[in-house]
C-alpha positions as CSV (number, residue, x, y, z in Angstrom):
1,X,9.9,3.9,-6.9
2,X,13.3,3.0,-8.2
3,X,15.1,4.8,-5.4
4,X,12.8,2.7,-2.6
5,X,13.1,-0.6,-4.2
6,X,17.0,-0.6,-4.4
7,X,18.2,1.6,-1.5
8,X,15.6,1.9,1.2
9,X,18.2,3.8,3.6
10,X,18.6,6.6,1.3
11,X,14.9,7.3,0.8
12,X,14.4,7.6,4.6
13,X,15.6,11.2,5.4
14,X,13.6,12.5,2.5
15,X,9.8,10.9,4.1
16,X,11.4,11.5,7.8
17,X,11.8,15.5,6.5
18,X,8.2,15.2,5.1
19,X,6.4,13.3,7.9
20,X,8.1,14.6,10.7
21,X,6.7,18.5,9.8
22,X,3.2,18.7,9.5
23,X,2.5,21.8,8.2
24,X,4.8,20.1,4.7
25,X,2.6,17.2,4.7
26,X,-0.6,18.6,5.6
27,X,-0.1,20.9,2.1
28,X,1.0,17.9,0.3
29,X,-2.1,15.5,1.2
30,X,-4.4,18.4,0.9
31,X,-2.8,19.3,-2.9
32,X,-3.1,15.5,-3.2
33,X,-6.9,15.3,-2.2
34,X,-7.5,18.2,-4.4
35,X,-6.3,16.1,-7.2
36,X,-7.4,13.0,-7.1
37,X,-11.2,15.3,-6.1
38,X,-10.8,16.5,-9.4
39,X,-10.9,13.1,-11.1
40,X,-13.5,11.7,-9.2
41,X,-16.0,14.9,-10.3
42,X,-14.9,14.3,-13.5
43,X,-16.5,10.5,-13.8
44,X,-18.7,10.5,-10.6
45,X,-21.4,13.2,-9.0
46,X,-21.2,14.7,-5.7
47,X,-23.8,12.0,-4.2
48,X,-22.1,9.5,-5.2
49,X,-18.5,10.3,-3.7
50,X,-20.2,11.2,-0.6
51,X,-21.9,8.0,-0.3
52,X,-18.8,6.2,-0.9
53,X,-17.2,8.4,1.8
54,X,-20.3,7.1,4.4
55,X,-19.5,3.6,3.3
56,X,-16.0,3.8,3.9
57,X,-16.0,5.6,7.4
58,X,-18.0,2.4,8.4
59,X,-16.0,-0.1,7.3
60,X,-13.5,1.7,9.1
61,X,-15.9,2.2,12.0
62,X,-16.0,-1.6,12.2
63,X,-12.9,-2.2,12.2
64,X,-12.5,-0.3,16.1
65,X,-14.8,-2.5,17.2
């Protein structure tokens, strides 16, 4: 957070290196859903995540409209 806050130039060819190859970022956010999964079963049951997940897909939904 440091690094973007003081010198946002220098922070660039490390997210351009991870954004711009998909198979890099596609392992990243799927290590990174598998995570933040984890912590979710840990306070919350299966129902209720997937409820959530309906909720939010139409909120987004709406916002398309």
């Amino acid at each position: 957070m440091i690094v973007i806050l003081t010198n946002r130039k220098r922070w660039w060819p490390i997210t351009k290196s991870v954004y711009g190859n998909p198979a890099i970022s596609g392992v990243i956010f799927f290590i990174l859903a598998a995570v933040v999964l984890f912590y979710l079963l840990q306070e919350l049951t299966i129902v209720q995540i997937i409820a959530t997940a309906a909720f939010v897909s139409l909120l987004m939904g709406l916002g398309f409209m």
